[in-house]
C-alpha positions in Angstrom: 0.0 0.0 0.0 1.4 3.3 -0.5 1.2 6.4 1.7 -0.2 8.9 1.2 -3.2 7.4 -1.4 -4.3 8.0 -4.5 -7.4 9.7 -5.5 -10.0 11.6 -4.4 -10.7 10.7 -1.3 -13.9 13.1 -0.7 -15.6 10.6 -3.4 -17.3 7.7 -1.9 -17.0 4.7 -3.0 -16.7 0.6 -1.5 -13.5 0.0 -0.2 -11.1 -1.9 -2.4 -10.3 -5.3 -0.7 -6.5 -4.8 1.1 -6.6 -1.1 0.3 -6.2 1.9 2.9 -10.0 4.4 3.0 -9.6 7.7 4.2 -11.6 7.7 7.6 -12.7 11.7 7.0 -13.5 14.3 4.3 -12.2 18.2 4.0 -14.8 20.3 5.5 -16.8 22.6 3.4 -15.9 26.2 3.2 -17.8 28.1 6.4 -20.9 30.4 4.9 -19.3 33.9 4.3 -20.2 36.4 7.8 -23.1 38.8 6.9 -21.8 42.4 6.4 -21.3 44.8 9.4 -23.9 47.2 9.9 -22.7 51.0 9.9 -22.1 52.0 13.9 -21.4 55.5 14.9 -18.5 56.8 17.0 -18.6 55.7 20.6 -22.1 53.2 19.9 -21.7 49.9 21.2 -20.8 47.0 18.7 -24.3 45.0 18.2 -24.4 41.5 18.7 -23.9 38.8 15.8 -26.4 36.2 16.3 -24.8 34.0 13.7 -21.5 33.7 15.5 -22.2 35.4 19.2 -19.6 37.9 19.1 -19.6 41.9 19.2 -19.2 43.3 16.2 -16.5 46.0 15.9 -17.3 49.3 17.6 -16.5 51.4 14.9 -15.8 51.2 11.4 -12.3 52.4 9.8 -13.0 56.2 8.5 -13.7 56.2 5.1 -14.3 52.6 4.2 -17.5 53.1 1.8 -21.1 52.9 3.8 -19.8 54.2 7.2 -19.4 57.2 9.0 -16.7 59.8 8.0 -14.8 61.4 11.2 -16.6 65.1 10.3 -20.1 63.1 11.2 -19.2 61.1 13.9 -20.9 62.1 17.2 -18.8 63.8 20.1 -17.8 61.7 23.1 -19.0 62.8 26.0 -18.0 66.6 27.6 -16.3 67.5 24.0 -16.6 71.1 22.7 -16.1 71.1 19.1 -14.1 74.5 18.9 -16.1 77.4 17.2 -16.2 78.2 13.5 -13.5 80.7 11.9 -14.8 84.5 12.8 -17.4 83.3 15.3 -17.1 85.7 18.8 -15.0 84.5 21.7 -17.3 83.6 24.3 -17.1 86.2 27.7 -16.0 83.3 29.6 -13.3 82.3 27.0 -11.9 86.1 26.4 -11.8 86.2 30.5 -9.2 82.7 30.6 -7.4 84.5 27.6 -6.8 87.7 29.7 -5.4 85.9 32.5 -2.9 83.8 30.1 -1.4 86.5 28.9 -1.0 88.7 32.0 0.7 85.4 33.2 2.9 85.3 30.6 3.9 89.2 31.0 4.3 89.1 35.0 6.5 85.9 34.1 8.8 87.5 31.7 9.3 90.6 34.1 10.5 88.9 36.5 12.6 87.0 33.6 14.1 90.4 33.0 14.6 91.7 36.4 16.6 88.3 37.6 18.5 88.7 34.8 19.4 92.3 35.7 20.3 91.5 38.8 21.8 88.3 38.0 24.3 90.3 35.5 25.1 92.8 38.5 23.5 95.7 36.8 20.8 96.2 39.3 17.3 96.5 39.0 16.7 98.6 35.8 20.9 99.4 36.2 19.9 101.7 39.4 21.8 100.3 42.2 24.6 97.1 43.8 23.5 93.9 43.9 24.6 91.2 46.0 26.8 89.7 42.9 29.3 92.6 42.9 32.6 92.3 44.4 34.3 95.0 46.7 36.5 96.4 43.9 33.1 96.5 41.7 31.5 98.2 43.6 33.7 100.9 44.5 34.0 101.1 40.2 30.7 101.6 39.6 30.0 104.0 42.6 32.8 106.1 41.0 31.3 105.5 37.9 28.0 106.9 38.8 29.5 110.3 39.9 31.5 110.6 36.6 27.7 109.8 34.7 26.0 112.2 36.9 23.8 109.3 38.4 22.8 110.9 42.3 20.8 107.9 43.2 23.0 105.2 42.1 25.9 106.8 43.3 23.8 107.0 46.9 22.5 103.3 46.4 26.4 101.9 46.9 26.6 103.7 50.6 25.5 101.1 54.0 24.3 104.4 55.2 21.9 106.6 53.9 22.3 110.6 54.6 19.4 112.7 56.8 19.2 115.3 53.5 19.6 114.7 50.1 19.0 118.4 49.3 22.8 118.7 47.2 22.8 115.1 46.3 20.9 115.5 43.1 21.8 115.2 39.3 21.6 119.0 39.0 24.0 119.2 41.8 25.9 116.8 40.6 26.1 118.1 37.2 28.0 121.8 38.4 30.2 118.9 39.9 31.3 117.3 37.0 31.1 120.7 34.9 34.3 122.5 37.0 36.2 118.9 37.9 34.9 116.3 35.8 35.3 112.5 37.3 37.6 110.4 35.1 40.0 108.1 34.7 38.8 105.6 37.2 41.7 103.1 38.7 41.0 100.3 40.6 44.2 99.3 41.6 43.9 96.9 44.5 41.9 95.3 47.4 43.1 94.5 51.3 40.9 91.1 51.9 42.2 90.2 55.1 39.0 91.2 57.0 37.1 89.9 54.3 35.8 87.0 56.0 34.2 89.4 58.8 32.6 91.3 56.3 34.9 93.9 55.7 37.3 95.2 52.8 39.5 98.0 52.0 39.8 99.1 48.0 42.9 101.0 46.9 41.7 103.7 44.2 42.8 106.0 41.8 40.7 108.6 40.3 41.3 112.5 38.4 38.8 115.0 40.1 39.4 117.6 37.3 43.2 117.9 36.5 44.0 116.7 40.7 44.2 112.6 41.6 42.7 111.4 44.4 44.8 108.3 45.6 42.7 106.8 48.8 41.4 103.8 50.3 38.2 103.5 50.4 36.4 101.1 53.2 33.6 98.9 52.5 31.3 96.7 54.7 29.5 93.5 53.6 25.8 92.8 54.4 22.5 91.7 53.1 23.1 93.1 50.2 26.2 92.9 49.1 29.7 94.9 49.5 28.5 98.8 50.4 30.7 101.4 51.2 30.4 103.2 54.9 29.4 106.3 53.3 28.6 106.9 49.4 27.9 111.2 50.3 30.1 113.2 52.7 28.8 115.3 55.7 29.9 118.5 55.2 29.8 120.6 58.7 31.0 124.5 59.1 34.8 125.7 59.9 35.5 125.1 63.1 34.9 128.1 65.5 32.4 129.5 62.9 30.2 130.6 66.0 32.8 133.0 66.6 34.0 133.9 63.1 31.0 136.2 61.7 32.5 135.8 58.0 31.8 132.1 58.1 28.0 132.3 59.4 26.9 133.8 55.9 28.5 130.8 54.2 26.4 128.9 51.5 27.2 125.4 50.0 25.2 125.2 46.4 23.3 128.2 47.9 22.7 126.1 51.0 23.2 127.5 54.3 25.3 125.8 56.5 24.5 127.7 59.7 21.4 125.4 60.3 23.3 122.0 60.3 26.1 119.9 58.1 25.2 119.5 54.7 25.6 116.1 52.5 27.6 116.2 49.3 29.4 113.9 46.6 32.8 114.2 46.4 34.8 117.0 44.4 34.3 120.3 43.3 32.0 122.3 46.3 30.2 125.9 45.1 30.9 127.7 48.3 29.4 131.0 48.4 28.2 133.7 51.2 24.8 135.4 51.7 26.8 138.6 52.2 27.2 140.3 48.6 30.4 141.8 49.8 32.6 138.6 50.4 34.0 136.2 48.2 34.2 132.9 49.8 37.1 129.6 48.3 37.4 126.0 49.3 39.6 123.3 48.2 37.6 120.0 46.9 36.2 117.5 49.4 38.4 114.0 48.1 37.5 109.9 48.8 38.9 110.3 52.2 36.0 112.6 53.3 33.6 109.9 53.0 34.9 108.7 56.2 32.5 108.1 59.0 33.3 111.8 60.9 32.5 113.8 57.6 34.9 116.9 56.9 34.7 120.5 57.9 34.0 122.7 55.3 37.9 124.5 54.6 36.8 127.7 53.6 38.4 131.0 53.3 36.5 134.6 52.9 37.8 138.0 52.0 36.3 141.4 50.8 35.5 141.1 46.8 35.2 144.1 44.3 31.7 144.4 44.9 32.4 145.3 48.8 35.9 147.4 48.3 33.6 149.5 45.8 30.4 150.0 48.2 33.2 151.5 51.1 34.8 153.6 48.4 31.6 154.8 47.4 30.5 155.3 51.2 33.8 156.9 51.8 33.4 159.6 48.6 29.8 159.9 49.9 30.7 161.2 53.4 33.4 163.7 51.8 30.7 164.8 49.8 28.6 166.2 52.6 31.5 168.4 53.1 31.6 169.9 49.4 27.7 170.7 50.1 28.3 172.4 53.3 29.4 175.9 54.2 30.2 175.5 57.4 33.5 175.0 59.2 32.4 171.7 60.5 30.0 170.3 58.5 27.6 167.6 59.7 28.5 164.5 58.3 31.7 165.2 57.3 35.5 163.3 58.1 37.2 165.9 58.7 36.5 170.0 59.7 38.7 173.6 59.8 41.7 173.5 62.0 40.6 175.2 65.0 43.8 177.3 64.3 42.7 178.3 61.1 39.1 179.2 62.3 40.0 181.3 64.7 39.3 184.5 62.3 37.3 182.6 60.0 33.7 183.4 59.5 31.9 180.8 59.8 29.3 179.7 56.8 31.4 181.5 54.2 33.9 178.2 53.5 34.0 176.7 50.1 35.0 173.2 50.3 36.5 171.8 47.0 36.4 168.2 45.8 37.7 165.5 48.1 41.2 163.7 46.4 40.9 160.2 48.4 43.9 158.4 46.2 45.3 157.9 49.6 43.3 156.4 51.1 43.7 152.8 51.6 40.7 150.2 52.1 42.4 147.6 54.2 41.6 143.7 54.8 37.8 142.5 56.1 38.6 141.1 59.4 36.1 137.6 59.0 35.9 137.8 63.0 33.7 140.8 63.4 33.5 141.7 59.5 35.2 145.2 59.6 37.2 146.6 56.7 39.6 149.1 58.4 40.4 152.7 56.6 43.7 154.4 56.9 45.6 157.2 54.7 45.0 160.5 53.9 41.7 162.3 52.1 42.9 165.8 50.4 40.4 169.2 49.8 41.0 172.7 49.2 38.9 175.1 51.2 38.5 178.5 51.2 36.9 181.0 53.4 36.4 184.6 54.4 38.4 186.3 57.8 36.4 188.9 60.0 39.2 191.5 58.8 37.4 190.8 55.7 40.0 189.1 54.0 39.7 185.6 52.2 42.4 182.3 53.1 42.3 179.9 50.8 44.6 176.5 51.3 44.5 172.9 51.4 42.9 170.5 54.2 44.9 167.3 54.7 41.9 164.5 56.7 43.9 161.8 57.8 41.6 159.2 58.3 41.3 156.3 60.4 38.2 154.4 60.8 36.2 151.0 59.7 33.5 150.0 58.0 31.1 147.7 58.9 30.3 144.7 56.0 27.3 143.4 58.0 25.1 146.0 56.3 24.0 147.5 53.3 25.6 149.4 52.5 28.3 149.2 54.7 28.6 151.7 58.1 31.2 153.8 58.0 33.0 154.8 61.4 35.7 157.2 60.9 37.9 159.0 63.7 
């Protein structure tokens, strides 16, 4: 017999004695499934009655007779989003809103960390904690020579009672008589560094004069400060006594009322007094110290005041050349009692006063007194009771003062 046999073995027929028959037959091909019935999105599969099981939930999108996605239903708690052009709803616009004010308050503070991160301060106004000891001393400096009042003030641990001359105006007459350049940092002491405290060698032109100094520096909460970013300027010493230097004006400030506040370099000193010309010599680094600096002033008698005595002086000699009288009122000087012994009185003509020598002398700042000496020159005539007529030449030496706390100034002439 041979395996596997020969012919059809689906066709029946009677055995063949001593042959092998196949004890089954192929199967016939299973009836084809009905087709699936269209089912929408999320709709549960129906059941096939045929075969028991679910039918497919949905059908693949596009396959002909079902549902395109554009149809399908939404699941449950789905918005379809509105049409092109159609109105935001209130509640919609309100969530916008908030997004973007989230997203602006976000990249503020974005900008500000990075401004402070990059040790330019907040909106480059003032120190930050990142800055060194030698930075910050360069960029206080720097904010004088820029004419920045309140970032030059931000790099002090201490902040001033007035800020009346620490302004940018103020600062700007600064920088207009001694400009700040030429800023040197050239080294740093760090031995008391880890106790919070640092020294910072400096170099710097105030105008055509360098300022060589060490400046001090503290460290706290926020960073390396200076002791002192203004200096507190107080009157000369024994100004109570000195009446020059109670008229004394800083920036047309009075300093009789209390010490004043500055930046370093050029001062305006000035006096209330129109008759005095007041100097000082520049405040430097080393000023900023914790004690302040006394104003170094010096005051003497300008044009303006050796004019007004000179004018007061020809004005008293005048009341002579209107007089006729041997000793007329208001005058320096009179007839010789020698010479008006046959004199008549009321009959002298007094010519015009040559004052050439006299001499206007020194104000004296302690009492404000100019002091007068020389000799004032007229020629005089007059009639004698023998009825005769002397004429000659009156020599007034004076000696007297003249008092610069008025105006004009009081005259005082022996």
């Amino acid at each position: 017999q041979q395996w596997p046999p020969t012919g059809n073995p689906a066709t029946p027929s009677s055995p063949t004695p001593g042959t092998y028959r196949q004890p089954w037959a192929a199967p016939a091909q299973p009836p084809a499934a009905p087709a699936p019935t269209p089912q929408g999105y999320g709709q549960p599969g129906q059941q096939d009655s045929s075969s028991g099981s679910a039918a497919p939930p949905w059908n693949h999108p596009g396959a002909p007779g079902t549902q395109t996605w554009g149809a399908q239903s939404s699941p449950p708690g789905w918005q379809s989003p509105p049409p092109t052009g159609a109105p935001i709803p209130p509640k919609s616009r309100k969530r916008l809103f908030l997004a973007l004010a989230a997203v602006i308050i976000v990249g503020a503070v974005a900008f500000v960390g990075y401004r402070i991160n990059s040790g330019d301060g907040i909106a480059g106004i003032g120190a930050t904690q990142n800055l060194s000891a030698k930075d910050t001393v360069q960029q206080y400096l720097q904010a004088l020579a820029d004419g920045d009042a309140a970032k030059a003030l931000s790099f002090g641990s201490s902040q001033p009672a007035s800020t009346d001359l620490l302004t940018n105006e103020v600062l700007a007459k600064q920088n207009a008589r001694m400009p700040v350049t030429n800023i040197r940092v050239l080294d740093e002491d760090t031995t008391g560094e880890s106790i919070g405290i640092s020294r910072v060698h400096v170099a710097v032109n105030f105008g055509p004069s360098v300022d060589d100094s060490q400046l001090s520096l503290k460290k706290n909460g926020d960073g390396w400060k200076l002791d002192n970013a203004a200096i507190k300027l107080s009157a000369p010493l024994g100004s109570d006594s000195i009446k020059a230097m109670q008229s004394l004006t800083v920036f047309g400030k009075k300093l009789d009322s209390g010490p004043l506040y500055v930046f370093p370099g050029f001062v305006q000193v000035g006096s209330s007094n129109d008759y005095l010309d007041v100097t000082a010599e520049p405040l430097g680094l080393k000023d900023l110290g914790a004690y302040g600096a006394y104003l170094d002033a010096k005051v003497k008698l300008n044009d303006d005041g050796r004019q007004a005595v000179s004018d007061q002086l020809t004005d008293a000699f005048a009341n002579c050349e209107r007089s006729r009288a041997l000793d007329p009122p208001g005058c320096p000087t009179k007839v010789s009692p020698y010479d008006a012994a046959d004199a008549i009185d009321g009959t002298v003509t007094w010519g015009k006063a040559d004052l050439s020598g006299v001499k206007i002398g020194d104000l004296s700042p302690y009492d404000m007194t100019v002091y007068l000496t020389g000799k004032a020159t007229m020629s005089l005539s007059f009639q004698t009771t023998d009825g005769g007529t002397k004429q000659g030449t009156v020599n007034a030496y004076i000696g007297g003062s003249a008092d610069m706390t008025t105006n004009p100034p009081r005259l005082k002439i022996s």
